[in-house]
matplotlib code that plots the C-alpha trace (Angstrom):
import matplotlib.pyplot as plt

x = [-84.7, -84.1, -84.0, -82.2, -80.1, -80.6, -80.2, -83.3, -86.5, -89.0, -89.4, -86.6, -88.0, -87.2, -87.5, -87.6, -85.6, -85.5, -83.0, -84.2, -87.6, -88.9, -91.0, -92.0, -91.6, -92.3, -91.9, -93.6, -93.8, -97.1, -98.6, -98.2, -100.9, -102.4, -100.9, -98.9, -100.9, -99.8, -96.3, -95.8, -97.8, -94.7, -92.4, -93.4, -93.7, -89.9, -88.5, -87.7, -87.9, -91.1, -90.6, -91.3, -93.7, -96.2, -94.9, -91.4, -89.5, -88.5, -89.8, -90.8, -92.0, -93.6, -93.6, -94.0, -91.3, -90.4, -86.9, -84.6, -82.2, -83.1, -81.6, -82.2, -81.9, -82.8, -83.0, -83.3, -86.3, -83.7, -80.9, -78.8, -75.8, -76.5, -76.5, -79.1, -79.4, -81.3, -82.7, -84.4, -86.6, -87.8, -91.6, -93.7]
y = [124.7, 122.3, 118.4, 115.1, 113.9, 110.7, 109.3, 107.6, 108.6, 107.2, 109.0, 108.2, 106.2, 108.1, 105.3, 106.3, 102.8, 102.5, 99.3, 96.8, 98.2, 100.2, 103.4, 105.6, 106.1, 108.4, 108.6, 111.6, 114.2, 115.6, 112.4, 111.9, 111.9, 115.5, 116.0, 119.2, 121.4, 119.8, 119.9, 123.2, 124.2, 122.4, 124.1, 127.0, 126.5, 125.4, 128.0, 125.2, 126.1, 125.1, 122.9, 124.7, 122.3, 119.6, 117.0, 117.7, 114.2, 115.0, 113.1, 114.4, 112.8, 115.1, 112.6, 112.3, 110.5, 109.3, 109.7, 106.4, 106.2, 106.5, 106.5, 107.5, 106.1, 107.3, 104.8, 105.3, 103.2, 101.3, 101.1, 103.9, 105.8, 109.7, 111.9, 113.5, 116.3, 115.2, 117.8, 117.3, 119.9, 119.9, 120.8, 122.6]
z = [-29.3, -26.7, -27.8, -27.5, -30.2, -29.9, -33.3, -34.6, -36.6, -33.4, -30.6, -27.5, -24.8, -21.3, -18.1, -14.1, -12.4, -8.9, -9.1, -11.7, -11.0, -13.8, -12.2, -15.4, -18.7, -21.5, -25.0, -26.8, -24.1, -24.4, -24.5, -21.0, -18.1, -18.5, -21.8, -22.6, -20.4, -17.4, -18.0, -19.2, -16.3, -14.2, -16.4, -15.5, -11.6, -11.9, -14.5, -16.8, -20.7, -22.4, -25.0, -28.4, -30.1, -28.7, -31.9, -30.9, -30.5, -26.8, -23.6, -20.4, -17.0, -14.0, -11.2, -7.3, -5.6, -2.7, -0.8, -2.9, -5.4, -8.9, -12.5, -15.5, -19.2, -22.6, -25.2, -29.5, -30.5, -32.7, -30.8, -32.8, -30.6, -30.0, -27.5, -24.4, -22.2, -19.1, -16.4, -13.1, -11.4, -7.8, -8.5, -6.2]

ax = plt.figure().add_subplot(projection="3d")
ax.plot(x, y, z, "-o")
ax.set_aspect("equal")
plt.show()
């Protein structure tokens, strides 16, 4: 089972920045655009492990880019230290 450990009972808010612009954001990965369906389906096309159960507290974005510079953050809903794993896919 792969999940953050970010230390908090709420789900971990995941945010897309392109400079001080926020892009995306999740929290509550199958309660994205397209739900889980969708992003398993990406899974899948990138050989990325499914995540084991839609009410899991992990967060997930499937998103067209353009060429830039972005980062990343994770955030604990109430500001509690812990730690992330962050992967990023090219999706075809």
């Amino acid at each position: 089972d792969w999940s953050s450990d970010v230390c908090s009972s709420d789900l971990p808010l995941l945010s897309v920045n392109q400079g001080a612009q926020v892009v995306a954001t999740n929290s509550g990965w199958a309660s994205g655009e397209g739900g889980a369906a969708v992003l398993n389906a990406a899974f899948d096309r990138a050989g990325a492990f499914r995540f084991a159960d839609e009410n899991s507290r992990d967060s997930a974005l499937l998103l067209s880019l353009p060429p830039a510079a972005y980062t990343v953050q994770v955030k604990s809903a109430d500001g509690s230290a812990g730690s992330t794993l962050i992967e990023v896919y090219e999706v075809r």
